[in-house]
C-alpha beads as a LAMMPS data file, in Angstrom:
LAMMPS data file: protein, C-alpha beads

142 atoms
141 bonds

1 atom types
1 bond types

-500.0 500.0 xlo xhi
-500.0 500.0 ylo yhi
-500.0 500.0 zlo zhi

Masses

1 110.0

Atoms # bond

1 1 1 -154.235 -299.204 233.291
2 1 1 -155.463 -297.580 236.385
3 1 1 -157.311 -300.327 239.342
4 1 1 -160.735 -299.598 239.166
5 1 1 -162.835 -299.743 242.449
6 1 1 -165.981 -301.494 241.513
7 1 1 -168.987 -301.155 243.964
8 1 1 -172.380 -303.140 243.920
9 1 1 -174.454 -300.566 246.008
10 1 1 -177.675 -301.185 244.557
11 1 1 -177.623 -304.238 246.428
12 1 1 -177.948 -303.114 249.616
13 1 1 -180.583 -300.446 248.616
14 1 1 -182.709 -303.269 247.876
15 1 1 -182.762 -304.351 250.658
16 1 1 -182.599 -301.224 252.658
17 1 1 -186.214 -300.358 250.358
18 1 1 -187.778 -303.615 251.054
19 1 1 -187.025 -304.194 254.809
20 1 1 -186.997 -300.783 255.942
21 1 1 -190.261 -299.183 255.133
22 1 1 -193.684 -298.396 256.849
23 1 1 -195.548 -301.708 256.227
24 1 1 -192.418 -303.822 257.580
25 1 1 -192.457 -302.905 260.951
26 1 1 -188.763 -303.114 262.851
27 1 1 -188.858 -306.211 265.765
28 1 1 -187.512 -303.868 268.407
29 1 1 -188.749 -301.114 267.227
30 1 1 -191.572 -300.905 270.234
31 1 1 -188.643 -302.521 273.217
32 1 1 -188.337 -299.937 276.389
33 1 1 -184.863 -299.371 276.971
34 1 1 -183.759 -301.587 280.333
35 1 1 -180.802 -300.477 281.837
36 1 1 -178.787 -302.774 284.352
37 1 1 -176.940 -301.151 287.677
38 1 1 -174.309 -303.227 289.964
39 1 1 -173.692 -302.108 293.131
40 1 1 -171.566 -304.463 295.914
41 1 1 -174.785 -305.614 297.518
42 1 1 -177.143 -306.099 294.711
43 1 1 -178.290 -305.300 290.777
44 1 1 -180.797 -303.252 289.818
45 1 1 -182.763 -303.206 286.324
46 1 1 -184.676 -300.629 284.752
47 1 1 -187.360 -300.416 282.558
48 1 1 -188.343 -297.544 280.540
49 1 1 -192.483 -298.012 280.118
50 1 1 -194.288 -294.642 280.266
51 1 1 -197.671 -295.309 281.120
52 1 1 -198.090 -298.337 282.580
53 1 1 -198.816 -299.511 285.667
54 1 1 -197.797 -302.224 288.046
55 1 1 -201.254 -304.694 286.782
56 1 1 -199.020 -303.886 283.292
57 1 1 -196.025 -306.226 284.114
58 1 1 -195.657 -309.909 285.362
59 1 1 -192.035 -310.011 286.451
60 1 1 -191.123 -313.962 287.259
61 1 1 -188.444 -316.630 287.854
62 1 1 -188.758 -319.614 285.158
63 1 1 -187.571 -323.188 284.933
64 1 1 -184.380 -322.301 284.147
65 1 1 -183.983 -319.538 286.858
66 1 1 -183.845 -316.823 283.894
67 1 1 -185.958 -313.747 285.123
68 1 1 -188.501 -313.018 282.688
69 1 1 -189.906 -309.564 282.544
70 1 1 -193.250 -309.415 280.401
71 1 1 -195.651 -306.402 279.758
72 1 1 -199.110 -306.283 277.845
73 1 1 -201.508 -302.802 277.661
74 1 1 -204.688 -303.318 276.405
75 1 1 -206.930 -299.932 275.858
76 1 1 -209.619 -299.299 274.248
77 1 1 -211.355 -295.773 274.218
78 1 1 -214.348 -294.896 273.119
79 1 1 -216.163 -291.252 271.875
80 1 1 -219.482 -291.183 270.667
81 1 1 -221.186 -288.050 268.969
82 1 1 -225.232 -288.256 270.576
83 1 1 -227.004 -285.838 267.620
84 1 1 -225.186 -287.297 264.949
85 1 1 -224.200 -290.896 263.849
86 1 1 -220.709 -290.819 264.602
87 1 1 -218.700 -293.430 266.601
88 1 1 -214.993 -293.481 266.695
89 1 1 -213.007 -296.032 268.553
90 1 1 -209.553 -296.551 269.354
91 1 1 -207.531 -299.685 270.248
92 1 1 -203.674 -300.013 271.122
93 1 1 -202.040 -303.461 271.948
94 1 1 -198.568 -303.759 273.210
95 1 1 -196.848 -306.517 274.254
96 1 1 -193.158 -306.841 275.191
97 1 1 -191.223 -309.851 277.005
98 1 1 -187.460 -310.106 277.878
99 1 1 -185.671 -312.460 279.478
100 1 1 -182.368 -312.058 281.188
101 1 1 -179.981 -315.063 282.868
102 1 1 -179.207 -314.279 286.132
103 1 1 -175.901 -314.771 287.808
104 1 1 -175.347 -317.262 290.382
105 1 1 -174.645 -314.861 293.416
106 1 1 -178.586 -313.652 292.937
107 1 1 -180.862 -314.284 295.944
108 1 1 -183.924 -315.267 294.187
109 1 1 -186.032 -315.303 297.298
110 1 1 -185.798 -311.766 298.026
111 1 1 -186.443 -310.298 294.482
112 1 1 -188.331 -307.284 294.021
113 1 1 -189.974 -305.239 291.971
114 1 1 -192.280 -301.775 292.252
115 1 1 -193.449 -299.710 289.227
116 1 1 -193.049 -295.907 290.146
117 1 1 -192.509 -292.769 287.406
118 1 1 -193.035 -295.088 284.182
119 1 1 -190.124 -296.920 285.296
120 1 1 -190.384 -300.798 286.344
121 1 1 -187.515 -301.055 288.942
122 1 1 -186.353 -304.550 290.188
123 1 1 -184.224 -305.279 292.875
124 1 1 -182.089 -308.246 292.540
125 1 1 -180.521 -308.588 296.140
126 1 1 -176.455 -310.605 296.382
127 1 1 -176.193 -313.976 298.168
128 1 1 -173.447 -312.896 300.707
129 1 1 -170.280 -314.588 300.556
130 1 1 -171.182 -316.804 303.534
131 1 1 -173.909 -318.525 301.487
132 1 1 -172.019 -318.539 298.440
133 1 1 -169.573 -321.004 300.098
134 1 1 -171.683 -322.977 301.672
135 1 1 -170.708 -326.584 302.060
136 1 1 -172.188 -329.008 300.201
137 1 1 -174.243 -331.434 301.814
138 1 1 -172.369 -335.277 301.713
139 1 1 -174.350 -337.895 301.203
140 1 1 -173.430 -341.340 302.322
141 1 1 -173.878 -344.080 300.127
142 1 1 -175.107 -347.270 301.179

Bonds

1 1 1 2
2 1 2 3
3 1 3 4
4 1 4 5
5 1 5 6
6 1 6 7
7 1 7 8
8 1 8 9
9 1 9 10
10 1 10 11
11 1 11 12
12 1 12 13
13 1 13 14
14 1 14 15
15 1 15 16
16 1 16 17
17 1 17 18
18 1 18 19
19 1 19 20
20 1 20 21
21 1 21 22
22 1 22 23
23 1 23 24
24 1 24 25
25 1 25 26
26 1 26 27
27 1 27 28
28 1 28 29
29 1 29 30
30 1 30 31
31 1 31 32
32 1 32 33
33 1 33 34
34 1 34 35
35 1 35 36
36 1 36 37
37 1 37 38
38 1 38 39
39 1 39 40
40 1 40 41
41 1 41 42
42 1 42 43
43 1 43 44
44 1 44 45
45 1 45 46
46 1 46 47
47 1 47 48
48 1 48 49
49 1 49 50
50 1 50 51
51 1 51 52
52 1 52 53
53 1 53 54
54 1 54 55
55 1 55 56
56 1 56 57
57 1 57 58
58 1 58 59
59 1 59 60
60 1 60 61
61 1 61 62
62 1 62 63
63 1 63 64
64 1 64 65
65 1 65 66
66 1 66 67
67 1 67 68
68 1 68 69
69 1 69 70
70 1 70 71
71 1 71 72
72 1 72 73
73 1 73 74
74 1 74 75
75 1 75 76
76 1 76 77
77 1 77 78
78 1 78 79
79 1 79 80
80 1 80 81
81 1 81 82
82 1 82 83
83 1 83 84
84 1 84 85
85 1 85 86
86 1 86 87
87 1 87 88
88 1 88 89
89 1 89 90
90 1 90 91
91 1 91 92
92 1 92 93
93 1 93 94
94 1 94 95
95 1 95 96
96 1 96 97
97 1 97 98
98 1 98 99
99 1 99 100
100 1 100 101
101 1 101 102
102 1 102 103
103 1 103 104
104 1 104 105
105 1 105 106
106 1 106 107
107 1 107 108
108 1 108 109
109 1 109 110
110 1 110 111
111 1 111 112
112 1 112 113
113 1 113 114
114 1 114 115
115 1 115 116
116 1 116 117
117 1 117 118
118 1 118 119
119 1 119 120
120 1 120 121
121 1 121 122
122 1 122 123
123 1 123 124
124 1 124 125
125 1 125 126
126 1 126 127
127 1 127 128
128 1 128 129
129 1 129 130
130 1 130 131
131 1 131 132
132 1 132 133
133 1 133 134
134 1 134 135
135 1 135 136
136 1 136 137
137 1 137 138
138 1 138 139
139 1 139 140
140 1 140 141
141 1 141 142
């Protein structure tokens, strides 16, 4: 008797059919590509966004100190034909938020960020090892 190799690939052609088709959009399908640079006195991150411009992004420091990077483009164009009765419109809606936890060596008072080529750049500056090492503060007790 020789082994026989049995295979069940109609299973995952399911649900390769169901999940990956027009109507089922993918959820990162629409994500600019960030890329994230170290250098020995700060990191950088970049985000891909053709198009947009700096009113585009809100870049901010949360509760947690996480730096979260959101984007949202609103357009809406308009073309109207005058002799006849034709009106066409166009809307697009994007919408994109990331959030990234930022090392403790980050000095999150001198972040920054500029928007130049379709690129958001942001400038995450190093604490230097002087304030790293700070002493903490005693506290007497009473």
């Amino acid at each position: 008797m020789t082994p026989v190799r049995r295979t069940q690939n109609w299973l995952p052609s399911i649900f390769n059919d169901f999940f990956d088709n027009d109507w089922m959009v993918k959820a990162n399908a629409t994500a600019p590509a960030i890329n994230v640079l170290e250098t020995e006195k700060e990191y950088k991150v970049e985000l891909a966004a053709p198009g947009m411009t700096k009113e585009d992004f809100n870049v901010r420091i949360d509760e947690d100190n996480n730096l979260v990077i959101s984007m949202e483009k609103k357009s809406e164009n308009k073309e109207e034909k005058k002799e006849g009765r034709y009106l066409r419109r166009e809307f697009s809606y994007s919408k994109f938020q990331q959030t990234m936890i930022l090392p403790d060596n980050v000095d999150k008072e001198k972040i920054a960020a500029s928007v130049e080529n379709g690129v958001l750049n942001i400038d995450l500056p190093k604490l230097s090892e002087e304030e790293i090492k700070k002493p903490n503060k005693q506290i007497e007790i009473k």
